[in-house]
N, C-alpha and C positions, 0 to 999 in steps of 0.2 A: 435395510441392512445396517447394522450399525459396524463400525472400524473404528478399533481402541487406538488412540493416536501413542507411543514411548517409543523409546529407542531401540533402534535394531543393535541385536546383541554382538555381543564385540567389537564394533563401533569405537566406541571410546568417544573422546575427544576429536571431531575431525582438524583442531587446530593447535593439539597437542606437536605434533612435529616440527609446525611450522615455528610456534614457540622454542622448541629445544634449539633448531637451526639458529635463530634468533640471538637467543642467548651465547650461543657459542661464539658467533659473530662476535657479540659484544664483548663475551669474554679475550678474545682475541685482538678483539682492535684497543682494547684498556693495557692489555699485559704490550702489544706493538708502541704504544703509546709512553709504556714505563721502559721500553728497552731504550727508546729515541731519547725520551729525557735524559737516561743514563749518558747516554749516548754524547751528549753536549754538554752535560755537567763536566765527564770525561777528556772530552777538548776543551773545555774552558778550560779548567784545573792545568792539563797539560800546557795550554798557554800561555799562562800566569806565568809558571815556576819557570817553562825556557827565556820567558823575557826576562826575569827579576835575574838568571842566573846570567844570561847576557850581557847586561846592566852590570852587573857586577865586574865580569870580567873585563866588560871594553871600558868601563870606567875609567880608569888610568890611562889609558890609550890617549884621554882626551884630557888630562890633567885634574881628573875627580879622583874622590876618596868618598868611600862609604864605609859608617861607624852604626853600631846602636847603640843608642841612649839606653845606659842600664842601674841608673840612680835617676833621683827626682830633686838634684840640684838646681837644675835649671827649670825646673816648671814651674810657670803654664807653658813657655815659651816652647820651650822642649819636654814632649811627653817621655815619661818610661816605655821602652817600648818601637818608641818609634824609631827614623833612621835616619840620620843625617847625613848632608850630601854637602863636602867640600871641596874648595878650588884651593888651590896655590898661589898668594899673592905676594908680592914683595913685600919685604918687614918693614919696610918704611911708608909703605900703602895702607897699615894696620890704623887704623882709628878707633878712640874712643867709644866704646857702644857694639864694637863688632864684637861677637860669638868666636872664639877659635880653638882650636882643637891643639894641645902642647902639652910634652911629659913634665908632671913636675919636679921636685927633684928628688922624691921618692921614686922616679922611672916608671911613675901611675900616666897613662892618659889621661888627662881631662878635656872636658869643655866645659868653658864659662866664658862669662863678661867681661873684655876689656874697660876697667872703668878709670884706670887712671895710665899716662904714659910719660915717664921722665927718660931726659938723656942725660949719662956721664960720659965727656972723652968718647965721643962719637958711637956712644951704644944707647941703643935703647934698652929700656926696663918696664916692665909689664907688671900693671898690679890689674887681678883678677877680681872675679867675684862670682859666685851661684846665684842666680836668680833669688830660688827662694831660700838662701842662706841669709842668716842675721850677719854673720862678719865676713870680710874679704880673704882672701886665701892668705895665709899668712907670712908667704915671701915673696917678696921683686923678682922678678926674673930676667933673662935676656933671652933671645930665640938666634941659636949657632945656625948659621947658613943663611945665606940671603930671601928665604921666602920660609912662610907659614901658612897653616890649614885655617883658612875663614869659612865660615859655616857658611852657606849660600841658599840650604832647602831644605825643610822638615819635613818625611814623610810620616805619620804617623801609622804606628802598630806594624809598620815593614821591618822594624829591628829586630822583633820577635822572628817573626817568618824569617830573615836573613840569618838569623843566629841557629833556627829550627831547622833549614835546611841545609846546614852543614854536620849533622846527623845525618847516621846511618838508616833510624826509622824515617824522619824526612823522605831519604833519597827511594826507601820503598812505598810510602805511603802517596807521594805529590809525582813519584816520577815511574814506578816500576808498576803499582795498580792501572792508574791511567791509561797507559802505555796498553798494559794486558788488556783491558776493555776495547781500548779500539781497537787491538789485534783481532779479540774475537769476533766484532762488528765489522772487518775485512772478511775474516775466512768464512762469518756467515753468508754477506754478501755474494763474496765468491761460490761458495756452495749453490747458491740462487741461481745465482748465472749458470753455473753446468748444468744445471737438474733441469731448469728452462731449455737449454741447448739441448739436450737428449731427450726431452719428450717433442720438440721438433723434429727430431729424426726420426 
């Protein structure tokens, strides 16, 4: 007796399904995968901007000032961009070489270089300078009130961000997106939890 060995009809594939389960799996666990990264990229972000705006605000509390660098007079030393972080020191604690932050008498802020310091009749006078400037600022100055802003800390490229998130798109892009992704990574959450809790019941 001979028996033609092929496939019994309709058949198909017996490992076709176990493949599509398969796949869905995976498709599932890649897309779970991209929501989670969302997910922290979303807390980081949010994390950043509450401490940089906290910083900011308690700042003065502790006798800080925060500026951005928005010329390249001072670089290397001080980038464009970045953000400097001053104390209040008495005018008479000011030395040669120090960085400080004073209106000139244009009523412009600067910051430059202390490079030279004379006294008349018990005042001081301050000759400046830009880093990368060829000549010194062109007038002596005095600093009215007993203390001035000496540079203490360069953060580079936070002046940008500082100056960006006082914008309105800032305040939606770093603070109101965010914010909404984690909302809906709550209410999904949440949703999990009931829908678990009623197929118990």
């Amino acid at each position: 007796m001979q028996v033609k060995m092929g496939a019994v009809e309709g058949s198909g594939d017996p490992l076709a399904g176990a493949r599509g389960m398969l796949d869905k799996g995976k498709t599932r666990t890649t897309g779970g995968k991209a929501l989670k990264a969302l997910g922290w990229i979303a807390t980081v972000i949010l994390v950043l901007v509450l401490l940089v705006a906290a910083f900011l605000m308690l700042a003065p509390r502790f006798g800080l000032q925060a500026y951005a660098v928005t010329s390249g007079s001072m670089e290397p030393a001080l980038k464009t961009g970045g953000m400097i972080i001053c104390r209040d020191v008495a005018v008479e604690d000011i030395e040669t070489g120090d960085i400080i932050v004073f209106n000139n008498p244009a009523d412009v802020t600067v910051t430059h270089r202390v490079i030279d310091i004379s006294e008349e009749e018990g005042t001081r006078y301050f000759q400046t300078k830009g880093d990368a400037n060829e000549d010194p600022d062109p007038d002596r100055f005095s600093i009215s009130g007993d203390h001035a802003s000496r540079v203490i800390y360069h953060l580079p490229y936070l002046g940008f961000f500082s100056s960006f998130m006082r914008t309105r798109p800032a305040f939606l892009i770093f603070l109101c997106i965010p914010a909404a992704v984690l909302l809906l990574f709550f209410a999904r959450d949440m949703w999990k939890a009931l829908r678990e809790i009623r197929l118990k019941k």
